[in-house]
C-alpha positions as CSV (number, residue, x, y, z in Angstrom):
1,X,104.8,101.8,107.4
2,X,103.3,100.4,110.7
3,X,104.7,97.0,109.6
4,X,108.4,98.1,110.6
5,X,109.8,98.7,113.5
6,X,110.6,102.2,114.6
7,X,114.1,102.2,113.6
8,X,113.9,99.6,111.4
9,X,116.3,99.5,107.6
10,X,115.3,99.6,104.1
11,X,117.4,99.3,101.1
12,X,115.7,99.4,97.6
13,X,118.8,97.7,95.0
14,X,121.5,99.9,94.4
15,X,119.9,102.9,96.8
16,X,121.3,103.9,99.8
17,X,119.7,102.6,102.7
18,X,117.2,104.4,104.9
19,X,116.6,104.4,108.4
20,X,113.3,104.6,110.1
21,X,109.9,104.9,109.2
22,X,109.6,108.8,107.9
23,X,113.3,107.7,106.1
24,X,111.8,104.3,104.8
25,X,108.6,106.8,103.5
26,X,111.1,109.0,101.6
27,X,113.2,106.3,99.9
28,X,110.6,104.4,98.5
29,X,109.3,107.6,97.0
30,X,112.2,108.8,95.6
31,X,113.2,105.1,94.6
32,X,110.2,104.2,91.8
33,X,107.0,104.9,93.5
34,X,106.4,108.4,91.8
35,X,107.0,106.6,88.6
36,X,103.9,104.1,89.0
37,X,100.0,103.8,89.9
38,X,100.4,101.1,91.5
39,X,101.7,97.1,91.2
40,X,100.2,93.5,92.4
41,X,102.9,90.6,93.7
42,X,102.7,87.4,92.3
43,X,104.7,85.5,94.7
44,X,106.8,82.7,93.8
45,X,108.1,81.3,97.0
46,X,108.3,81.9,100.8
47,X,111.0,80.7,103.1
48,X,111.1,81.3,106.8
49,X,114.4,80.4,108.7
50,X,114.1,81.8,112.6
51,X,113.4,85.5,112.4
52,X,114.5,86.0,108.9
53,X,112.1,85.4,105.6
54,X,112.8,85.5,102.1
55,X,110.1,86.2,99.2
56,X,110.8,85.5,95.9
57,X,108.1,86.9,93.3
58,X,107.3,89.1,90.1
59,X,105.5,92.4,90.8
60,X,103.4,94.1,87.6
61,X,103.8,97.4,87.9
62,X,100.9,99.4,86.7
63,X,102.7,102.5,85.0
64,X,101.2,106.5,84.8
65,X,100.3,105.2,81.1
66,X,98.3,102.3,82.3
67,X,101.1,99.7,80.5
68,X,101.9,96.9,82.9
69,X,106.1,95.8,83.4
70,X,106.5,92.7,85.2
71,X,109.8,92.6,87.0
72,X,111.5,89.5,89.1
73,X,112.1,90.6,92.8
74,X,113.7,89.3,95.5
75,X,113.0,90.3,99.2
76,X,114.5,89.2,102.5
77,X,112.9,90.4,105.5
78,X,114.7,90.4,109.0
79,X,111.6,90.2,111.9
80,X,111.4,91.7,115.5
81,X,108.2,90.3,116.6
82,X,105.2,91.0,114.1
83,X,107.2,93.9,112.7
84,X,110.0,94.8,109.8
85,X,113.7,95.2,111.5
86,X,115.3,95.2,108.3
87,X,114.1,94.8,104.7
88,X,116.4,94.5,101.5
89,X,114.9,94.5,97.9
90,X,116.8,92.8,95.4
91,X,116.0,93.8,91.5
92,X,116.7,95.7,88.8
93,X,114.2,98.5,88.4
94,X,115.5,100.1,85.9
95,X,113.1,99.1,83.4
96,X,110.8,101.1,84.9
97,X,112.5,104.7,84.3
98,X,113.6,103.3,80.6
């Protein structure tokens, strides 16, 4: 959480999005990561334009029953500094609830 700014934005997919770093806490909680013990990114690509970066990778998700899903994400990162303005998650998680 100390990667984003104090008043920074999150938005997991179709979730609505949160604001701050107690609200960013409590989204990604609620979002998936109740569901999982934990993950590893593979990443794929890495493009920087000016203060904005985009990350392209798969993530294997390590599930409660130790089966591993491997899902294609897509992240864009907007940057104040060294630290997370804005962050929007692009995927389909709902293979993990299935």
């Amino acid at each position: 959480l100390t990667m984003f700014t104090e008043n920074a934005q999150y938005r997991f997919g179709n979730y609505p999005p949160a604001v701050g770093r107690e609200g960013i806490r409590a989204a990604a909680t609620a979002s998936h990561l109740e569901a999982i013990k934990g993950c590893r990114f593979n990443i794929q690509g890495l493009w920087e334009f000016g203060d904005v970066v985009v990350c392209e990778m798969e993530i294997e998700y390590i599930r409660t029953d130790d089966s591993i899903l491997t899902l294609p994400c897509t992240d864009v990162f907007r940057m104040e500094g060294n630290q997370i303005k804005d962050m929007r998650i692009y995927m389909d998680a709902s293979p993990l609830f299935a």
